[in-house]
C-alpha positions in Angstrom: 0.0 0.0 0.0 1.4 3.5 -1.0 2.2 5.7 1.9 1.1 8.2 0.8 -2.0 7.3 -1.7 -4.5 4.8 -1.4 -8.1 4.3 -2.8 -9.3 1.1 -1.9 -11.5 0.8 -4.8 -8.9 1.0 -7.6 -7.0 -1.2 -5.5 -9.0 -4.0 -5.8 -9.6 -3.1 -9.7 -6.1 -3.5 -9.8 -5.3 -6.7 -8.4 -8.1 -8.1 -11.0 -6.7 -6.3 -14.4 -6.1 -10.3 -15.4 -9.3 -11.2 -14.6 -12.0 -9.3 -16.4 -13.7 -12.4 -17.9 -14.1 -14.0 -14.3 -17.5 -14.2 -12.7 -17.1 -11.8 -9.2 -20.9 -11.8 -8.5 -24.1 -13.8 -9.1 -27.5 -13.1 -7.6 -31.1 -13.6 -7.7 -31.4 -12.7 -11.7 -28.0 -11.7 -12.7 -24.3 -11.5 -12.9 -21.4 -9.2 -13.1 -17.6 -9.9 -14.4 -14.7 -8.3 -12.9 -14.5 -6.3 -15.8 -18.1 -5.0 -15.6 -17.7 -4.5 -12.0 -14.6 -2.2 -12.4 -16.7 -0.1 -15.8 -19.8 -0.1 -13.8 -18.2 1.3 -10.6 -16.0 3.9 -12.6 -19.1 5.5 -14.7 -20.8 5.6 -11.2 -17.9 7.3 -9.6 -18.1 9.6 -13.2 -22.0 10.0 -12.5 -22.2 11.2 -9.1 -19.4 13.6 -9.7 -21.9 15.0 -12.7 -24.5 15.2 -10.7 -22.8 17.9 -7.9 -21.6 15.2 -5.6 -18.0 16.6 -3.9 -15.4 14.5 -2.4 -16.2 13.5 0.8 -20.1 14.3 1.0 -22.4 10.9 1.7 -24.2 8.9 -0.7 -26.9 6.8 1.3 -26.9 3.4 0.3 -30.1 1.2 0.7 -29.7 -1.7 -0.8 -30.6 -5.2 -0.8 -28.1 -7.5 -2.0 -27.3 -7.8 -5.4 -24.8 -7.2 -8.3 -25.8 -3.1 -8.0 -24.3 -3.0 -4.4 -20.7 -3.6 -5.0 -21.0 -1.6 -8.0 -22.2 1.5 -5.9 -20.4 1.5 -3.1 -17.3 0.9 -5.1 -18.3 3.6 -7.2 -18.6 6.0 -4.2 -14.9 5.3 -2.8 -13.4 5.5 -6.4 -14.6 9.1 -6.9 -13.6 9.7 -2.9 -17.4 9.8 -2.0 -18.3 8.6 1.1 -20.6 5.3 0.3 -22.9 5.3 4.1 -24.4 1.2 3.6 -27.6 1.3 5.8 -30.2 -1.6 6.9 -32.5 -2.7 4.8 -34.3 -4.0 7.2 -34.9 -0.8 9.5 -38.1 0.5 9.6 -39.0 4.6 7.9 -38.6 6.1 11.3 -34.7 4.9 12.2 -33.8 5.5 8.5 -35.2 8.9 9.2 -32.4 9.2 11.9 -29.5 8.0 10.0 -30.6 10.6 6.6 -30.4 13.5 9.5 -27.7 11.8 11.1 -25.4 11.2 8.3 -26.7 14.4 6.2 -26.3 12.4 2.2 -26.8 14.4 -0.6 -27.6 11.6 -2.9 -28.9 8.1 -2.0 -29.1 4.6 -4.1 -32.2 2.6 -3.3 -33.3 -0.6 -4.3 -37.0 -0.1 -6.4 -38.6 -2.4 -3.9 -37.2 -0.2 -1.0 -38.4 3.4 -2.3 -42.1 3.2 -0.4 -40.3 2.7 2.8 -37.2 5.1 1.9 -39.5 8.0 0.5 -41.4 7.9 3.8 -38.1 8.1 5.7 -37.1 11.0 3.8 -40.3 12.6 4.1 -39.6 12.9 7.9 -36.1 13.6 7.8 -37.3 16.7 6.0 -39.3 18.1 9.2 -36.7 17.2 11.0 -33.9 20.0 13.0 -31.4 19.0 10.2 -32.8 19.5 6.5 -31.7 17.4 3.8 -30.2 18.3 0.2 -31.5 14.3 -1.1 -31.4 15.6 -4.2 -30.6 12.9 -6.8 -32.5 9.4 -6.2 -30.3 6.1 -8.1 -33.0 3.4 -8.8 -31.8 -0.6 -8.8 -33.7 -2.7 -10.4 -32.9 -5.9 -10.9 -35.2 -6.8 -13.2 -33.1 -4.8 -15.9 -30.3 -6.6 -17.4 -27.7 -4.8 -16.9 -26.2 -2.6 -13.7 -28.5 0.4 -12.7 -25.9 3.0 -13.7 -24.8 1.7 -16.8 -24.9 5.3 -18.6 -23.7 6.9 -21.7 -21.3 8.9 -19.9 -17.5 7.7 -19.4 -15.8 6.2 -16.7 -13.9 8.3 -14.3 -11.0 8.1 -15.6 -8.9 7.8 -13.1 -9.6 7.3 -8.9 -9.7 10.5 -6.3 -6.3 11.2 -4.6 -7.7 9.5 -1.2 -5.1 9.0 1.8 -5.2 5.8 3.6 -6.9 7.4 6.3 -9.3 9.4 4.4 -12.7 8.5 5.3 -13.8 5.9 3.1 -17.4 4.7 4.6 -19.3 4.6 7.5 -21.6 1.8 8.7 -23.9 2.2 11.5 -23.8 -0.1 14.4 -26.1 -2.7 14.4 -28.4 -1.3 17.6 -28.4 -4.6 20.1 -27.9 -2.0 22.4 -29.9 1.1 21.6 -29.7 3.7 18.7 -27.3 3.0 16.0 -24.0 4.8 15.8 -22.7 6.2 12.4 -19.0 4.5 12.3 -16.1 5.8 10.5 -13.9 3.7 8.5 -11.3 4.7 6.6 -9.7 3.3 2.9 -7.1 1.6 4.1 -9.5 -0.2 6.6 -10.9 -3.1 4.2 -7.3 -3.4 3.1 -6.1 -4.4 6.9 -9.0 -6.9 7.5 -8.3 -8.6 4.0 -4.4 -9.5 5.1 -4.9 -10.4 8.6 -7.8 -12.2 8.5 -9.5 -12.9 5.3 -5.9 -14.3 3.5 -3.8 -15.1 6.9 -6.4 -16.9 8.7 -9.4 -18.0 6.4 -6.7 -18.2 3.3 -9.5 -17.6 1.0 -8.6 -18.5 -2.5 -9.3 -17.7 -6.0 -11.0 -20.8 -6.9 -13.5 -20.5 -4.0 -17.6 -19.4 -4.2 -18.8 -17.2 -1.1 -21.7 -17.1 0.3 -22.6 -14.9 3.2 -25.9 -15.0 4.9 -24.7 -11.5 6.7 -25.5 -8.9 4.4 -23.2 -6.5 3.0 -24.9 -3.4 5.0 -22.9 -5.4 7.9 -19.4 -5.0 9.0 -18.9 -9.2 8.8 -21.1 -9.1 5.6 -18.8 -6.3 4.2 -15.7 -8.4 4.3 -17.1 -12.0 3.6 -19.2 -10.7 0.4 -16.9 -7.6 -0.9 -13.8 -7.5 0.4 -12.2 -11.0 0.9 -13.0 -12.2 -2.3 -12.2 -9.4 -4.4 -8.9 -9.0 -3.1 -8.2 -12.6 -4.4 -10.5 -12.4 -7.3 -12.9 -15.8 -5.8 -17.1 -15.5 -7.0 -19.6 -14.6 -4.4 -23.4 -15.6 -4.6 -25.7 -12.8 -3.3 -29.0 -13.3 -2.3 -31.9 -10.4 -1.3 -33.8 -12.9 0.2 -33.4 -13.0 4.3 -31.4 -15.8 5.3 -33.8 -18.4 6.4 -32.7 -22.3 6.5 -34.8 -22.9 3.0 -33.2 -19.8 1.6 -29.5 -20.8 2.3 -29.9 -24.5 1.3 -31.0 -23.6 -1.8 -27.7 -22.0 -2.5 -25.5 -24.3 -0.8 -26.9 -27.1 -2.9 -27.1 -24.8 -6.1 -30.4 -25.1 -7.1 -31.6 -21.8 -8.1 -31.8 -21.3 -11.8 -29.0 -19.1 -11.8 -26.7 -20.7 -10.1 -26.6 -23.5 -12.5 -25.4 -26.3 -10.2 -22.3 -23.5 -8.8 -22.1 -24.2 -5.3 -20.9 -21.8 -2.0 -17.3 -23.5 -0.7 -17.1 -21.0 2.0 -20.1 -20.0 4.2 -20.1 -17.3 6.6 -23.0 -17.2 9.3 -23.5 -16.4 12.4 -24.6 -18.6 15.3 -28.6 -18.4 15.5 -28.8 -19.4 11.8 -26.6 -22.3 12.2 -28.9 -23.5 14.6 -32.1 -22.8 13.1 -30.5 -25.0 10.3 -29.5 -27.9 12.2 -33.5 -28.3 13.4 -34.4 -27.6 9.7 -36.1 -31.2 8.7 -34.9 -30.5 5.1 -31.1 -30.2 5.8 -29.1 -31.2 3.1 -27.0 -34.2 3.3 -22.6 -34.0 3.3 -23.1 -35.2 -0.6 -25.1 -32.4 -1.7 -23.2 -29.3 -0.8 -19.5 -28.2 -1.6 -18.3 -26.6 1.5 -14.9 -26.8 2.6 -15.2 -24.7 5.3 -17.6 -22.5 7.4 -17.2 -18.8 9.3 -19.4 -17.8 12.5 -19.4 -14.3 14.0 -22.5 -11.9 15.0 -22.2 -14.0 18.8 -20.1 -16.7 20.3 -20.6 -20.4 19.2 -22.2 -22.7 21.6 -20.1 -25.6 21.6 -22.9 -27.9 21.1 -23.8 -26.2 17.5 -20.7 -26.7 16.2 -19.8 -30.0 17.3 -22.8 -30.9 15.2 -22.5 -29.1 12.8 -19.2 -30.9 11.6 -20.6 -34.1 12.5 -23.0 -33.9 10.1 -21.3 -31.9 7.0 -17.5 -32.9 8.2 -16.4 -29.4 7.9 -15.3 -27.0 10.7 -17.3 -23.7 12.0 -14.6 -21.1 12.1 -15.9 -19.0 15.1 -14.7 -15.4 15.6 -15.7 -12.4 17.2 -15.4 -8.9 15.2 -17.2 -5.6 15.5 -18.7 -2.8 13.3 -15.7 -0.5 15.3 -13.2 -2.6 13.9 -14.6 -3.9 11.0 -14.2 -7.8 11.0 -12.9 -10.4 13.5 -9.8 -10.0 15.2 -10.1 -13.0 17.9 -10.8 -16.3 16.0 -10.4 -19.9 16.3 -8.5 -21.0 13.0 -9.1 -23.6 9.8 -6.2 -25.8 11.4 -7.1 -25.1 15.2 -10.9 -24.9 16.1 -11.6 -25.4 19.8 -15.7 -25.3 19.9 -16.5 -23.4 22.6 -14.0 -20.4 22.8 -13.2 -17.6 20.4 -9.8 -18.8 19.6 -6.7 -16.4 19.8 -5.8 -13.1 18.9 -5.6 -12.8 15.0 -2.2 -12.1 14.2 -1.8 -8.0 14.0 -4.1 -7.3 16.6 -3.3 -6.8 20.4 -5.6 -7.8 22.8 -6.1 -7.0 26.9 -8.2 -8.7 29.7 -9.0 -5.3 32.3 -10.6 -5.5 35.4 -12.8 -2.5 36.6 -10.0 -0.9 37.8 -8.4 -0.9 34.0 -5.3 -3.3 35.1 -5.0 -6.4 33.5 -6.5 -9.8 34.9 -5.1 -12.9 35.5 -5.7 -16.1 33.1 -9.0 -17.6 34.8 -10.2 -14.4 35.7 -13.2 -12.7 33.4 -12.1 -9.1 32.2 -13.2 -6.7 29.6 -11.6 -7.3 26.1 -9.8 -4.4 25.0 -8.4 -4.8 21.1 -5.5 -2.7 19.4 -5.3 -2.9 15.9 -5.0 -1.1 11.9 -8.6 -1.7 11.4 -10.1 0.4 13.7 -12.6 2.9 12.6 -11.9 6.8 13.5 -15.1 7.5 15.5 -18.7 7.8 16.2 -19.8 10.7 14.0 -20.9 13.8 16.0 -20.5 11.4 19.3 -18.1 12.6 21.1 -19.1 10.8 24.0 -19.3 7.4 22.7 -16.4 7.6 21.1 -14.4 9.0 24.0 -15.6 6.0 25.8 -15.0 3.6 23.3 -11.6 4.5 21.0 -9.2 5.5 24.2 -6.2 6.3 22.3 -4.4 3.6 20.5 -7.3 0.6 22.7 -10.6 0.0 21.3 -12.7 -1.5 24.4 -15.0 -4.2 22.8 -17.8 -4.3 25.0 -17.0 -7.8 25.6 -15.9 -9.8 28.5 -13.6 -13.1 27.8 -12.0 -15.4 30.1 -8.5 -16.5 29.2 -7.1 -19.9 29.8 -3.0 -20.6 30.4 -2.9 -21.6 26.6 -4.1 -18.1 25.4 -7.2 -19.1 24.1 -10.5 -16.8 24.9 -13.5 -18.0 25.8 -16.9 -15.9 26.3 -18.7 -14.5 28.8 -20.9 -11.7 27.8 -21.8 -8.4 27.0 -20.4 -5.7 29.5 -23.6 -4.3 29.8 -25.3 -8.0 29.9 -23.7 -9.2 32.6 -24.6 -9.8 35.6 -24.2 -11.0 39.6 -26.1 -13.6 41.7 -25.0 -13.7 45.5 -22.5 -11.8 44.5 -21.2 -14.1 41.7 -21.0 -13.3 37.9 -23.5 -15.0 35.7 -23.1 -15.0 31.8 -25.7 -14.7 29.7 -24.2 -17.0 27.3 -22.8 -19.8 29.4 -26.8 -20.0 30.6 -27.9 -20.1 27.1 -25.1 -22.2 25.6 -26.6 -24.5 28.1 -30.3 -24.1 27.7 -29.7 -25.2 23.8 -28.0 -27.8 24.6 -31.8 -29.8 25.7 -33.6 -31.5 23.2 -36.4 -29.2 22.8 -34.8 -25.9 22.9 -34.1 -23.9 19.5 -33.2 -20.6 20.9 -32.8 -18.7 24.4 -31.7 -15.1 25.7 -31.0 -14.7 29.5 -31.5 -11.9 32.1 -31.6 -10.2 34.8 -34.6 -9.9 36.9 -35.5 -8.6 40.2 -37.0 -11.4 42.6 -40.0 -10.2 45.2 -37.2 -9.8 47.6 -35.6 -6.8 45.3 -32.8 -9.3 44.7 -31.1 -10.0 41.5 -32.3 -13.7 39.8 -32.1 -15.0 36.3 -34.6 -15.2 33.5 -34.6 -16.7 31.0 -36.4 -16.6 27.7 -36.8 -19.7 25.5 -38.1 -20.6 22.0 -38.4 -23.9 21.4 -38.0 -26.7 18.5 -40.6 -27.2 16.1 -43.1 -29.9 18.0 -42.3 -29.0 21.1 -45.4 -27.9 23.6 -44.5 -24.9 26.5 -45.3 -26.9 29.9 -44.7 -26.7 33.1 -43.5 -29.8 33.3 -41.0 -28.2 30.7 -40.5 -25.3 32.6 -39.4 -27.7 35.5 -37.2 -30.0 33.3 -35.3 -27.2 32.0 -34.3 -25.4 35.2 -33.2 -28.8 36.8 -31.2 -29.2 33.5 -29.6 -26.0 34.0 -28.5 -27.4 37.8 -27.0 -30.9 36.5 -24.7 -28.7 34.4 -23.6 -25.1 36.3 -23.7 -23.9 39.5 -26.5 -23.5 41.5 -26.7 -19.6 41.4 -26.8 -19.5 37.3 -29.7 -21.6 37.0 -33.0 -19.0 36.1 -35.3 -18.4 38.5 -37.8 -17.8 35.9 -38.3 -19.1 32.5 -40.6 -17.8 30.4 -41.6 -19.5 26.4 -41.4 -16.7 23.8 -42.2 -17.4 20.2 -39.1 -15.0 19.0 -36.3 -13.6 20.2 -35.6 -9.5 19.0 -32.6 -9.5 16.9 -31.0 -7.1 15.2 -30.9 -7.8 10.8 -27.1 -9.7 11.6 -28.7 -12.1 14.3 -27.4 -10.6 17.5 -29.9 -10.8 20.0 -31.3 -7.4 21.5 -31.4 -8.1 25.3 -32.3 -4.5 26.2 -35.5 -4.8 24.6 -36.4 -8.1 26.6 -35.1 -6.2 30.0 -37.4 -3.3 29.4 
């Protein structure tokens, strides 16, 4: 990387000048060579610059997943706009918030996505900060060809961007309140891709990706955009929502446009993996092509994994990774997967267990996880407080606390703000949970904390269960004795209440504040 000049987005046309015949994407209806993606992406950088877009302003992208996406927000970061990839799943009234928030001149919307997107701007606009949305870019994938595939020429050559110019933002995914409009730089994507995507994963050319994270997501971002395109492999994209059905039919390459081509590499996260273990049509070993499987979003109950390879004979790569620094940095690895922990530190990336009283703890002893490393995004826009809290100097703290063991590998405990003490004793979340899944008739559950009738702190916990499974309290019984046989006696919940759904964010992680409130 230059040290003086980087674009990220003519770097990665760069490392694929060879290539231009070479499927990068297929989707729902269509696909796009390496060579289209770079002409595409160019005379989108050329058309925004036409229409009044400056360096640096925000382009709004909201859009589902499909060969348009990469070719917008690598059309943004060639001309040194600022692409801002937002949820498609949100509904008018937080997309109102991130237009104020993020203040876009321009925004690229998926045609099924402008009822919802109009009414969002429509309230932006009576909002304290008034928009300039001034130019509207329609995809429709019906068309046959990219959504900006206009007369006019490609820019010819990239904006002089740093590698710490701002690049993009993404906004935090919310499992803990309102979203946070994060900063990433250029060289950001380009730090992620080396120490994880190529040193750890060693994604390769020949290999088909298929993330069911979406590319508005940080993990999405890398699995479906930047990973492969830095080694020129194919990625499948899908706008449907990741359901069991949905992600089998790819894995087995069914779908008429897939044509038999069939994902090597999954990436997932861990409440889809189990959702399609209890899927009665899961597809045998013989039908899919996987060599290997990534999980992020959440930990990875030992349990699911375990399974998981039993049944395909192909290892669940769990790591952990945030929006703040872009992808994982703590992983288990290809050659060296221990289900049930995180792994060790990625190489590059520093990591520290602190106590309360910010000194480091002892192996054994749970601490918050505090990560240094290139990929960490500048700040919280126009949150100072947040970000003063979050980016202290050259430490990012996670959020996160992790139990080392003498070996150095990590193992997790919870949320920061979800944990909690019984009798004085820390209770995870997640060990409770990790536990709870592990009966035969539980699919899903989220712990607490609750206040007894005594004013005293007890567990709750909150369970969906497997498909022919009946809510008892003969079940309600079983479970918390369950519980008892397996951790001690102050984790077990008190209560246990049978939900049909747990809130989740649109990347799986479960939104515990909205079940405490």
């Amino acid at each position: 990387m230059n040290a003086t000049l980087f674009n990220f987005a003519e770097h990665i046309f760069a490392l694929n000048k060879n290539r231009a015949s070479k499927l990068a994407f297929i989707d729902d209806t269509r696909t796009l060579t390496y060579g289209e993606l770079e002409l595409q992406a160019r005379r989108t950088a050329a058309s925004l610059i036409e229409l009044g877009l400056r360096r640096e302003e925000r382009v709004f992208v909201l859009m589902h997943d499909n060969v348009d996406w990469p070719v917008a927000f690598l059309g943004c970061m060639y001309a040194g706009i600022v692409p801002v990839a937002v949820n498609t799943l949100l509904p008018a009234d937080d997309l109102a918030y991130m237009l104020a928030h993020s203040r876009s001149r321009a925004a690229i919307v998926s045609e099924a996505l402008l009822p919802t997107f109009n009414e969002a701007l429509a309230k932006s606009q009576n909002s304290e900060v008034r928009h300039e949305i001034q130019h509207t870019l329609i995809s429709k994938p019906a068309l046959a060809q990219a959504f900006l595939d206009m007369a006019c020429e490609p820019m010819a050559s990239p904006a002089p961007t740093h590698p710490d110019d701002i690049g993009f933002w993404l906004y935090s995914s919310g499992s803990t309140g309102k979203p946070k409009g994060t900063v990433h730089t250029h060289a950001n994507p380009h730090h992620t891709v080396d120490l994880f995507g190529k040193a750890v994963l060693g994604i390769q050319e020949s290999d088909v990706l298929f993330s069911a994270a979406k590319l508005f997501f940080a993990y999405g971002l890398g699995n479906g955009l930047s990973f492969p395109l830095s080694v020129g492999a194919t990625v499948i994209l899908s706008a449907e929502r990741p359901t069991p059905d949905a992600v089998f039919k790819r894995w087995t390459g069914v779908t008429p446009i897939l044509a038999g081509l069939k994902p090597t590499i999954f990436f997932g996260a861990p409440t889809g993996f189990a959702g399609m273990l209890a899927a009665p049509n899961l597809p045998a070993k013989s039908e899919v092509a996987l060599r290997m499987c990534s999980s992020a979003g959440e930990a990875l109950p030992r349990d699911i994994g375990e399974r998981f390879t039993k049944h395909f004979g192909v290892q669940i790569v769990d790591g952990i990774g945030s929006t703040e620094m872009l992808h994982v940095y703590l992983s288990n690895r290809p050659d060296d997967v221990r289900y049930g922990t995180t792994g060790k530190a990625v190489a590059g990336y520093e990591l520290s267990l602190r106590g309360d009283d910010g000194l480091e703890v002892a192996d054994g002893e749970v601490g918050d996880l505090y990560i240094n490393g290139p990929s960490a995004a500048l700040m919280y826009w126009t949150r100072r407080d947040k970000s003063a809290e979050t980016f202290q100097g050259a430490w990012l703290k996670s959020g996160d606390k992790y139990v080392r063991d003498a070996d150095g590998y990590y193992t997790y405990s919870g949320r920061s703000d979800d944990m909690f003490k019984v009798s004085g004793q820390y209770v995870s979340p997640f060990e409770v949970e990790s536990t709870l899944m592990q009966h035969r008739a539980v699919l899903e559950a989220a712990v607490v904390a609750v206040l007894d009738e005594n004013e005293l702190t007890r567990a709750k916990a909150y369970v969906v269960l497997k498909a022919g499974q009946t809510p008892s309290d003969a079940l309600n019984t079983e479970l918390q004795a369950f519980v008892k046989s397996k951790l001690a006696p102050h984790k077990y919940p008190r209560q246990l209440e049978f939900i049909a759904e747990l809130p989740k964010t649109a990347t799986g992680k479960i939104q515990r504040f909205k079940l405490r409130s």
